[in-house]
SEVEXTI-900909 format. One line per field, with one value per residue (C-alpha): x, y, z; residue number from 1; residue in three letters. Coordinates in nm, 2 decimals. Layout:
east: [X:...]
north: [Y:...]
up: [Z:...]
nr: [NUM:...]
rest: [ala:...]
***
This chain:
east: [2.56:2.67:3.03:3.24:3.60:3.76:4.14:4.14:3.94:3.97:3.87:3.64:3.50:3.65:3.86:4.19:3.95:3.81:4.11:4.27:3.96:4.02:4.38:4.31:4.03:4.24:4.49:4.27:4.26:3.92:3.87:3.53:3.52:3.35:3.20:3.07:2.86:2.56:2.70:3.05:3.26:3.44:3.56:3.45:3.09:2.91:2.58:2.29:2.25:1.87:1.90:2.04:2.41:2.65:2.88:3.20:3.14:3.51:3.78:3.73:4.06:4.29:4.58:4.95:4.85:5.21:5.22:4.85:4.76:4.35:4.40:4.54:4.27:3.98:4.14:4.17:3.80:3.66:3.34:3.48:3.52:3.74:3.88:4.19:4.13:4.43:4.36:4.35:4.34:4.17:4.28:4.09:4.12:3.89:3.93:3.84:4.04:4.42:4.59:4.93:5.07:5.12:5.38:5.19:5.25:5.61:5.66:5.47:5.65:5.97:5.80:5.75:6.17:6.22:6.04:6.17:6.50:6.53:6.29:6.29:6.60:6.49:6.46:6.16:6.24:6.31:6.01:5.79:5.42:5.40:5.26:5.60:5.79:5.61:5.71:6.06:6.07:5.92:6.18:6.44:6.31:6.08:6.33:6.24:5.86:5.61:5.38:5.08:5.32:5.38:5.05:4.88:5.16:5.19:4.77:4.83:5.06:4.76:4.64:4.83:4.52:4.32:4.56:4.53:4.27:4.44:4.53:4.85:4.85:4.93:5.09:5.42:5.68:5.93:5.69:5.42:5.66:5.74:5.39:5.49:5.26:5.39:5.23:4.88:4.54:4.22:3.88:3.63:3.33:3.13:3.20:3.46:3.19:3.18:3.59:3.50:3.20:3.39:3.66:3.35:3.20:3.56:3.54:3.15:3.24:3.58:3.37:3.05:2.83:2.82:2.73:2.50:2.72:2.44:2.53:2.84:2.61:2.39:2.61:2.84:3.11:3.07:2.90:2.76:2.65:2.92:3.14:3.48:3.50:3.77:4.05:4.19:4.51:4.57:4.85:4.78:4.55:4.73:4.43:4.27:3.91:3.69:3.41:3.20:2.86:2.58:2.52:2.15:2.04:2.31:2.44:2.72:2.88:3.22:3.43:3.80:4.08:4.49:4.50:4.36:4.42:4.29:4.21:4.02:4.10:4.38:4.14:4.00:4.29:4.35:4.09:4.05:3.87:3.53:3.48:3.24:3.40:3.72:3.88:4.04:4.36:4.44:4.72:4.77:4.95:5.32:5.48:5.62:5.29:5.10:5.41:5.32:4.94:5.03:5.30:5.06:4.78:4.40:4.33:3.92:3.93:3.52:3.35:3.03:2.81:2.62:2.36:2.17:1.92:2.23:2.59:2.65:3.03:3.35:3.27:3.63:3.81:3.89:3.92:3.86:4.08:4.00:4.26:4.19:4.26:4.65:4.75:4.79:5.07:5.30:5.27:5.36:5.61:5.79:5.73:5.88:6.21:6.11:6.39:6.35:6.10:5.87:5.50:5.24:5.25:4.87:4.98:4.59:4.27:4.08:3.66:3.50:3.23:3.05:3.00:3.32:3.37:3.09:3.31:3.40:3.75:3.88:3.92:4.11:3.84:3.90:3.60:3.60:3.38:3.13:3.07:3.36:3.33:3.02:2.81:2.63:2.51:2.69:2.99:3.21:3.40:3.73:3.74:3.99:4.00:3.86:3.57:3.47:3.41:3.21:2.99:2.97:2.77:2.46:2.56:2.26:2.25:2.60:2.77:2.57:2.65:3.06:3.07:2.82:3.07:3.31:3.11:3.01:3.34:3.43:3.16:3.19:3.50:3.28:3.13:2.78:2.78:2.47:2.39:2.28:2.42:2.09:2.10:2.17:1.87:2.08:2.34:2.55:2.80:3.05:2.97:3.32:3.39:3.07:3.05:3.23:3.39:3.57:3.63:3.79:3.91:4.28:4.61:4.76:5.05:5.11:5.40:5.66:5.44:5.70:5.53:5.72:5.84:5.51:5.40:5.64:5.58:5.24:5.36:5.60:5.37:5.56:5.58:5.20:5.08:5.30:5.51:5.44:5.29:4.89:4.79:4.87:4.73:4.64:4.45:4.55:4.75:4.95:5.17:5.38:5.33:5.03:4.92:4.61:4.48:4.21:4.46:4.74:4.50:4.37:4.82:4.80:4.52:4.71:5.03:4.93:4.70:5.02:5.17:4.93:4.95:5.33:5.31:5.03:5.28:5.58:5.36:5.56:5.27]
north: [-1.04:-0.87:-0.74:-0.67:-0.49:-0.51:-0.53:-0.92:-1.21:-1.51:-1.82:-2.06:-1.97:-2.22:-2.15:-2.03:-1.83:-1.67:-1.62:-1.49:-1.23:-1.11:-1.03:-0.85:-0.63:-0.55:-0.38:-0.21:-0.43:-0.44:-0.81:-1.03:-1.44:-1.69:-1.98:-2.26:-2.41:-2.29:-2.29:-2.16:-2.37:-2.57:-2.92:-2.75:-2.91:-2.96:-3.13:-3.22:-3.58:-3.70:-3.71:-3.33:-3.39:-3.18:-3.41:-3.32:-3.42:-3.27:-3.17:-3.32:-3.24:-2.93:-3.09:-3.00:-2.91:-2.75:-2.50:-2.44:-1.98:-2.13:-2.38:-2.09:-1.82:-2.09:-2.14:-1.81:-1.68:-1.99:-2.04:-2.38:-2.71:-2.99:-3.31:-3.52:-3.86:-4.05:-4.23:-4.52:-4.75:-5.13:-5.34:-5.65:-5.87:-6.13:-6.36:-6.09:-5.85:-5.82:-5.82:-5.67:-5.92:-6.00:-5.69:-5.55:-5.19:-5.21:-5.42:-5.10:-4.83:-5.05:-5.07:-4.67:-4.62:-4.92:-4.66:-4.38:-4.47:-4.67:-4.55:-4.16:-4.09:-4.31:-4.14:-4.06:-4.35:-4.63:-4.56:-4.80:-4.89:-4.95:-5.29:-5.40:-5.23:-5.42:-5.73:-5.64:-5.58:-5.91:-6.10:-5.89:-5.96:-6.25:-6.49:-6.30:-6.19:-6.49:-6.61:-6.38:-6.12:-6.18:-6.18:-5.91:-5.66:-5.56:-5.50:-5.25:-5.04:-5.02:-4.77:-4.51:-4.56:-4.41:-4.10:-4.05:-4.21:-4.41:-4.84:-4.91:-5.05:-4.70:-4.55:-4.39:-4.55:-4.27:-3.99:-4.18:-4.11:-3.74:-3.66:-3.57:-3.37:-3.13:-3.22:-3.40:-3.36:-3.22:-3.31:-3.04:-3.09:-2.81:-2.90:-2.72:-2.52:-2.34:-2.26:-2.15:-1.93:-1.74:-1.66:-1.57:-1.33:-1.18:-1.12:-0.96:-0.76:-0.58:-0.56:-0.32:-0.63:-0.66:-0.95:-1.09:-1.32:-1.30:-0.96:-1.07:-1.21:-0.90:-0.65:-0.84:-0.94:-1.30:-1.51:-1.86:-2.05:-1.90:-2.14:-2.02:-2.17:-1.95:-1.72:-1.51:-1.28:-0.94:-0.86:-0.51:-0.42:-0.60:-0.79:-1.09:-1.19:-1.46:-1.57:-1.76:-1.97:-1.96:-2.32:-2.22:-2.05:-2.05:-1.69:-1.62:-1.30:-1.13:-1.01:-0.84:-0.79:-0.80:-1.01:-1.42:-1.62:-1.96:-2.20:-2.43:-2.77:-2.97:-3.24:-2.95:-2.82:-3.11:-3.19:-3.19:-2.92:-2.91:-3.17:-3.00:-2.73:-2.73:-2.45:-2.32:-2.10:-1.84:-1.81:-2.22:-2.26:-2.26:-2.65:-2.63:-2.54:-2.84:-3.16:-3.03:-3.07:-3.41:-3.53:-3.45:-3.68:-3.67:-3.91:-3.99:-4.03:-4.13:-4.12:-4.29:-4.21:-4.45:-4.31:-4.58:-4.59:-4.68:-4.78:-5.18:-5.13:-5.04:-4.73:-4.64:-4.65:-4.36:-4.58:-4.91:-5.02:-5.34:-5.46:-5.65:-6.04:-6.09:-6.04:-6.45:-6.35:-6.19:-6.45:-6.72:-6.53:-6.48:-6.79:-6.94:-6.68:-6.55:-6.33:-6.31:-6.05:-5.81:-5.95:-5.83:-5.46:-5.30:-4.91:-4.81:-4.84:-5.03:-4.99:-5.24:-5.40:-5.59:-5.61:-5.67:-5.98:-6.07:-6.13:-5.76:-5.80:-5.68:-5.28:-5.15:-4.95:-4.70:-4.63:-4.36:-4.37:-4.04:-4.17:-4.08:-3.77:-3.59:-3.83:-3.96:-4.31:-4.32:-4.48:-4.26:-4.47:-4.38:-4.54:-4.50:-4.58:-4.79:-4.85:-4.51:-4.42:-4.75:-4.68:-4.32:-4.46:-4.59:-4.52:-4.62:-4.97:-5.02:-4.91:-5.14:-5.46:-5.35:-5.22:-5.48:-5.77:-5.56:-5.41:-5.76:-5.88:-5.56:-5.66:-6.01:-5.94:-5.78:-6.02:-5.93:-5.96:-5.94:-6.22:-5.97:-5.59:-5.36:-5.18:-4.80:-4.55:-4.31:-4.33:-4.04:-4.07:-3.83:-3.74:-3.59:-3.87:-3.80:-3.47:-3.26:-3.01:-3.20:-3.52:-3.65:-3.54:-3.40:-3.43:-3.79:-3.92:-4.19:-4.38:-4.13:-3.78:-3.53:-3.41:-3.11:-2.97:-3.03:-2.83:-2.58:-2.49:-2.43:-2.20:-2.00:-1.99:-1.85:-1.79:-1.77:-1.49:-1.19:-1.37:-1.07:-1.29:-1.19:-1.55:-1.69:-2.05:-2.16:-2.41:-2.74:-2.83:-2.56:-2.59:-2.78:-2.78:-2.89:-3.00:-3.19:-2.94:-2.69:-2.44:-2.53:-2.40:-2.11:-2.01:-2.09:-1.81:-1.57:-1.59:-1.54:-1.25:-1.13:-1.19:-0.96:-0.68:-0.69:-0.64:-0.36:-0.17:-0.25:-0.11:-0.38:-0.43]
up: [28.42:28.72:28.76:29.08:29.09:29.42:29.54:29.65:29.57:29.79:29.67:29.92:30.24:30.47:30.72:30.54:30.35:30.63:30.78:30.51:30.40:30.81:30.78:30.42:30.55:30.90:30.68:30.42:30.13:29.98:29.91:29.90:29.93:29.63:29.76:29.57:29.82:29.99:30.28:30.45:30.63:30.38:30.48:30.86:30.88:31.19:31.16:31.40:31.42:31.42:31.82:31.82:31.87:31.71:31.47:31.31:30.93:30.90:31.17:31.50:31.68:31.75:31.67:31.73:32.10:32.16:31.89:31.79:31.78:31.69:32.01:32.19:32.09:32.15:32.51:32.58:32.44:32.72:32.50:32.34:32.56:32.45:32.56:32.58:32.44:32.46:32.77:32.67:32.34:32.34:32.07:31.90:31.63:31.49:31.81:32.04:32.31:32.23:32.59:32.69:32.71:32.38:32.32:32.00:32.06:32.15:31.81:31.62:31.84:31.64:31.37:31.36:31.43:31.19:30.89:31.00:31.00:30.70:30.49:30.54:30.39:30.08:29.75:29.56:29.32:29.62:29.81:29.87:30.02:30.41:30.37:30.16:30.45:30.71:30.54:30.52:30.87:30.97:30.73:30.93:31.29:31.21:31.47:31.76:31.68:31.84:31.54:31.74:31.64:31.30:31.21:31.39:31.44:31.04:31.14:31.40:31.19:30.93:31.20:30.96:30.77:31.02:31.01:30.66:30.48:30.28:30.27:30.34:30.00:29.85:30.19:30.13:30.35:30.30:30.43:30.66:30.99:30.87:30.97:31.33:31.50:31.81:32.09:32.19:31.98:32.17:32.03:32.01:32.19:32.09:31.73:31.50:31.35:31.65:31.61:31.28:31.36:31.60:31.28:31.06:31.38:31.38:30.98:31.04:31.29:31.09:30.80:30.95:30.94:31.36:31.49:31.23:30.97:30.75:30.64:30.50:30.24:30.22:30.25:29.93:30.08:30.07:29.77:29.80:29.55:29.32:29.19:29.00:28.63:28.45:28.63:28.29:28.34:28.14:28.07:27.91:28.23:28.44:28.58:28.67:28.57:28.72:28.56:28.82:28.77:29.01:29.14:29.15:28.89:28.66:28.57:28.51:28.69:28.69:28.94:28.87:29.10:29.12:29.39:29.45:29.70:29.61:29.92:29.69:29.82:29.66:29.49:29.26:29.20:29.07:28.81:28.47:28.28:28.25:28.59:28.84:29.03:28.80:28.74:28.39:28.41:28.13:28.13:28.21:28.60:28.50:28.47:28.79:28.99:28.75:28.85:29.17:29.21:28.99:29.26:29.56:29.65:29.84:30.10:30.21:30.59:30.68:31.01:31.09:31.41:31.60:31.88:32.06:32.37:32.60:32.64:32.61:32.56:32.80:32.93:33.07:32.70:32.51:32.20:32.06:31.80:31.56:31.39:31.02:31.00:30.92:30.56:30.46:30.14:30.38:30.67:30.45:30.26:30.57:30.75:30.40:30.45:30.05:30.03:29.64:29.60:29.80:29.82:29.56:29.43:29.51:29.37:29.38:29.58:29.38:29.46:29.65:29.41:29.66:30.05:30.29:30.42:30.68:30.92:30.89:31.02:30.64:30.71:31.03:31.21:31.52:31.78:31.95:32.30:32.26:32.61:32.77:32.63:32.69:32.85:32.50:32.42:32.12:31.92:31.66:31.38:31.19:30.85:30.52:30.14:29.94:30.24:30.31:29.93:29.95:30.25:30.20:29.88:30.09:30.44:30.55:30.42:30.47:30.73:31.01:30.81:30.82:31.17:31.38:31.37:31.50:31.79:31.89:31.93:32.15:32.36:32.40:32.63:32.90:33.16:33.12:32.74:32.53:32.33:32.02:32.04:31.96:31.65:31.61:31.67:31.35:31.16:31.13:30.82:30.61:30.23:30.12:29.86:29.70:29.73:29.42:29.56:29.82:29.66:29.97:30.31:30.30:30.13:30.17:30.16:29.87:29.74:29.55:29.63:29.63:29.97:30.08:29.74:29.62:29.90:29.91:29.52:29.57:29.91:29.65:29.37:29.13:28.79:28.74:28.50:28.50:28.77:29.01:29.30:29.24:29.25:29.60:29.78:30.09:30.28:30.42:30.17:30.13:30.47:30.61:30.95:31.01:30.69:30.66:30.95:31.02:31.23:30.94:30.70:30.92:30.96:30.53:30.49:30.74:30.57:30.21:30.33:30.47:30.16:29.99:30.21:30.16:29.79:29.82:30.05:29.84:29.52:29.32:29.07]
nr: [1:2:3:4:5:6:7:8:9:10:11:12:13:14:15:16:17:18:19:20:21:22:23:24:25:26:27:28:29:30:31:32:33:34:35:36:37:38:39:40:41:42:43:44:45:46:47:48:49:50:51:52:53:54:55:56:57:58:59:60:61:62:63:64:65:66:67:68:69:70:71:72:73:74:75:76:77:78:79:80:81:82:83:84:85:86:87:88:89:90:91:92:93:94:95:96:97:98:99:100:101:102:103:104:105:106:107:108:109:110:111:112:113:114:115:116:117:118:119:120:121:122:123:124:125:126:127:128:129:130:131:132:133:134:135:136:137:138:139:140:141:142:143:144:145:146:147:148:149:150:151:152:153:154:155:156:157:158:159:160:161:162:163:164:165:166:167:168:169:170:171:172:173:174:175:176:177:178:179:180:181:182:183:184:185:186:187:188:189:190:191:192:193:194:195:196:197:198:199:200:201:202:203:204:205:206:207:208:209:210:211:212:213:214:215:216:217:218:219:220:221:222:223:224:225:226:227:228:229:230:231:232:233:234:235:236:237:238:239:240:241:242:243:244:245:246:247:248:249:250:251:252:253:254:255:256:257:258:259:260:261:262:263:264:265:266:267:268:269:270:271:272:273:274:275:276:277:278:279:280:281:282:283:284:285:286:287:288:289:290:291:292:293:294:295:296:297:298:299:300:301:302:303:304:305:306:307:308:309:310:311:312:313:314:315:316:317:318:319:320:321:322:323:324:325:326:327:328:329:330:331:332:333:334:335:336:337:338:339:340:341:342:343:344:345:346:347:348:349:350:351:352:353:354:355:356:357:358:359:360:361:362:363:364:365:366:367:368:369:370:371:372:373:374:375:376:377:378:379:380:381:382:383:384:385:386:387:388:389:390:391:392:393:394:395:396:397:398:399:400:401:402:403:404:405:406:407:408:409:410:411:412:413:414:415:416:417:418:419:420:421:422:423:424:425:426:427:428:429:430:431:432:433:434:435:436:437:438:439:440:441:442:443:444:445:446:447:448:449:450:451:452:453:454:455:456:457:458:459:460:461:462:463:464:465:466:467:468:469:470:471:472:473:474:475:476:477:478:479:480:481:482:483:484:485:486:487:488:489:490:491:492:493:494:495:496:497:498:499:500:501:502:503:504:505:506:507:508:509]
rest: [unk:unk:unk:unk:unk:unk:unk:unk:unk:unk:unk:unk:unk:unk:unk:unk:unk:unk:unk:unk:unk:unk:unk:unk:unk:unk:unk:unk:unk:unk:unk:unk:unk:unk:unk:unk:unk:unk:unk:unk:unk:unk:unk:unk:unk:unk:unk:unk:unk:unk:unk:unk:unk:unk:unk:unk:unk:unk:unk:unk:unk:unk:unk:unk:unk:unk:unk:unk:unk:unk:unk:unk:unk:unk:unk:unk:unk:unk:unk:unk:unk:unk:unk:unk:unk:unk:unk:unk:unk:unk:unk:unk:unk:unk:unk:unk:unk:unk:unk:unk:unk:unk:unk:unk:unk:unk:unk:unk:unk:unk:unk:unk:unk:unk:unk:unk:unk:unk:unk:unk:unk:unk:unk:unk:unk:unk:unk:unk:unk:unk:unk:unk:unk:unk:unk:unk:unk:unk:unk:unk:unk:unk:unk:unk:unk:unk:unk:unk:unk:unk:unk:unk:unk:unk:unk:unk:unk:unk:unk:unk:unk:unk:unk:unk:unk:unk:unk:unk:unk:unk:unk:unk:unk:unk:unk:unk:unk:unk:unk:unk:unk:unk:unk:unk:unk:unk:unk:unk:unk:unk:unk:unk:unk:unk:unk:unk:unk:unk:unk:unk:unk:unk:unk:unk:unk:unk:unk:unk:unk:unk:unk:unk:unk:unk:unk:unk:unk:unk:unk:unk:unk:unk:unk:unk:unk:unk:unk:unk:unk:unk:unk:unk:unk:unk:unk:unk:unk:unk:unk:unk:unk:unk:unk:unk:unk:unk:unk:unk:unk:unk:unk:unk:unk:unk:unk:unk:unk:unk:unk:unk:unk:unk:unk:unk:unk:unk:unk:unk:unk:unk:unk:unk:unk:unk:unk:unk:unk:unk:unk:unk:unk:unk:unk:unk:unk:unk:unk:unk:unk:unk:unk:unk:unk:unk:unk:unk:unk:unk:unk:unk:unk:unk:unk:unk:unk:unk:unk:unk:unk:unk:unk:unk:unk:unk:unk:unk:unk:unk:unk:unk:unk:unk:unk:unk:unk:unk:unk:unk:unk:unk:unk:unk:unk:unk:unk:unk:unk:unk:unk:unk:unk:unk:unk:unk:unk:unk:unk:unk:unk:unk:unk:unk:unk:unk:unk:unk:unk:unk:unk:unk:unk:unk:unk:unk:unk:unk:unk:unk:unk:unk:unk:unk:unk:unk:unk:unk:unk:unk:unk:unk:unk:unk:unk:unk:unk:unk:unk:unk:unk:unk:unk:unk:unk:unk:unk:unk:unk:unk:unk:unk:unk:unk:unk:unk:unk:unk:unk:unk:unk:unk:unk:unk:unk:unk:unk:unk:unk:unk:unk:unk:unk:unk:unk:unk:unk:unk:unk:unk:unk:unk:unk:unk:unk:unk:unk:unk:unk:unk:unk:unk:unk:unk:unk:unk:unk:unk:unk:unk:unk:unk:unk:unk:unk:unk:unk:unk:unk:unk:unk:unk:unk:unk:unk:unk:unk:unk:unk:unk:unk:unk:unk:unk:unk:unk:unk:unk:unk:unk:unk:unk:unk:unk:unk:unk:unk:unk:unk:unk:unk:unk:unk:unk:unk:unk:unk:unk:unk:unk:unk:unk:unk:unk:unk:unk:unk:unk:unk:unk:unk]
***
């Protein structure tokens, strides 16, 4: 058994650990990273697709465009391209191409102001799911929506699902239009990977490693394979003791410090003891830190690529956006004026047992032309809960079946239409619902989370151990702006490093 004494220990090598480990070794404090996997990055994953594309298994986008540092340090190192695609947006439904004409995105731009304003300032206690808020909308303004519009404008507002990850079954009315974002959102073309290795040369380079990242690992600053079982706090040494199990071969090591910073992702902290990568507290986390991990929530946004031998869809759309078949319980309900009660409660996302419906019009699904991007023959897919825990069981088998009927009816608006769309030459899909120590994308937003002072808590972090600040979080759930976001989390990692260095200078411990 091996055992390591150093200043800080940072939990999780993605990028609010990395960032976090830089800011900490800029100003002195020893500190060294655990990771669990074998590989850094974290929910950051670029892959190579069997054609040799570079795919985002995580973060695609710099988001909040206007006040992004990462966005503005990527711009300004020139090594990174990117691309604006909000061009434009197609939208189809079951019988095809959904023209202008029939007023769908002014009825969801209402439908937006409709939440914000009535729902927002709801309590905790009165919040409800975004498909019961649809329907109250339509029983409010069903007299001047067209019967088009009552069924397939609810549809287009499940595009929140494609934000999130989540059905709108579970969607939390009161918080789904407090996740403004400032400013437009640039996809990375290069991959995010590329963002992040840049972060993980800067750390290398600080630390004496030069310009090999692999020395991190040799040189013992970083540890893969090392996942965290058991943080203990002493109060007569006034330390804090992880005991850490190699994914590979089992031992067990220890490493001491004063200082964590834990940017383990909110689904593990989440879990119950002894489920893989869980992680015992002794000292427990304080009440207070625990109501708020309970009164958070994990989303499982999927994406699927599809490369073929050439484009047979619109090549002048950004994005492609299918909307499910209308929701029959609510149109009747409406159409009936059933002012009595609010249509059927769905609080969870139950798992889908068998195949979609063939017609595969039962799942809001977002293309997204890799065409228009960079030239590729290829198709990129957003999909949310319960379908991407269910294809990202057997992607292989079952992510054509869902997606074909789909693509087919996108094409069969264009005048030299195929009679049968080819099949895919790969199949490029996410693993985060089945792999354990992500359990999912990002934090959601579900009916009655206690969002921001859930958040917040876990910013302030107090009252664990001696209450003296030495455990600190960070990572994409553990800010508000920009939650649910690789530069959020890289700002997260900053600031608690920050944090840190503050205490150190203070000499409050």
């Amino acid at each position: 058994m091996t055992t390591v004494r150093t200043d800080a220990i940072v939990i999780g090598a993605g990028i609010a650990g990395v960032k976090a480990s830089i800011e900490l070794t800029k100003a002195g404090v020893s500190n060294i990273i655990l990771e669990a996997r074998d590989r850094t990055g974290g929910r950051l994953n670029t892959v190579k697709t069997p054609n040799g594309r570079s795919f985002d298994l995580g973060a695609s986008w710099f988001h909040d465009c206007l006040d992004n540092p990462l966005f503005e340090k990527t711009i300004a190192k020139g090594d990174i391209k990117f691309y604006f695609d909000d061009a434009s947006l197609n939208l189809y439904n079951k019988d095809g191409y959904i023209h202008d004409d029939e007023r769908l995105v002014p009825i969801f731009e209402e439908m937006q102001t409709y939440l914000e304003t009535y729902w927002t300032p709801k309590s905790r206690e009165n919040d409800v799911s975004i498909r019961e808020a649809a329907y109250q909308y339509l029983l409010k303004k069903k007299n001047v929506l067209t019967d088009f519009q009552l069924k397939n404008a609810p549809q287009l507002l499940r595009s929140f699902e494609l934000w999130i990850g989540s059905s709108w079954d579970i969607l939390s009315a009161r918080h789904i239009c407090g996740d403004k974002h400032l400013g437009r959102n640039a996809f990375c073309l290069d991959g995010w990977s590329s963002v992040y290795n840049n972060e993980l040369a800067e750390l290398s380079q600080i630390s004496g490693c030069g310009d090999d990242t692999k020395r991190l690992e040799t040189s013992n600053k970083l540890y893969l394979n090392t996942e965290v079982k058991k943080i203990t706090f002493s109060d007569w040494r006034k330390e804090i003791t992880i005991k850490t199990k190699n994914t590979k071969t089992n031992k067990i090591d220890t490493y001491i410090c004063k200082y964590i910073i834990c940017t383990a992702p909110l689904s593990i902290l989440k879990l119950q003891k002894n489920e893989v990568g869980s992680i015992e507290w002794s000292p427990k986390l304080p009440k207070q830190i625990s109501s708020a991990l309970d009164n958070l929530s994990f989303s499982a946004l999927g994406k699927i690529l599809f490369e073929f031998d050439e484009v047979f869809w619109p090549k002048d759309s950004d994005r492609f956006f299918c909307l499910p078949d209308y929701d029959a319980e609510m149109y009747n309900k409406v159409k009936r004026g059933d002012t009595n009660s609010g249509i059927e409660i769905r609080t969870s996302e139950k798992d889908i047992k068998s195949a979609p419906d063939a017609e595969g019009f039962t799942h809001p699904v977002l293309f997204l032309n890799v065409y228009r991007m960079n030239g590729a023959p290829a198709l990129a897919c957003l999909i949310s809960n319960p379908l991407t825990k269910w294809i990202e069981a057997d992607p292989q088998n079952r992510a054509w079946p869902v997606i074909k009927p789909l693509l087919a009816k996108i094409v069969s608006s264009l005048p030299n239409a195929p009679k049968e769309i080819p099949a895919p030459k790969s199949i490029t899909c996410t693993n985060w619902t089945t792999d354990p120590y992500a359990r999912g994308s990002y934090t959601g937003l579900t009916v009655h989370d206690e969002f921001e002072d859930g958040i917040q808590t876990l910013i302030d972090a107090k009252g664990i151990f001696d209450g003296k600040g030495r455990v600190r979080f960070a990572g994409e759930h553990c800010i508000l702006q920009g939650s649910g976001c690789a530069h959020g989390a890289w700002r997260s990692g900053a600031r608690e490093a920050a944090e840190i260095v503050k205490r150190i200078n203070n000499s409050k411990l």
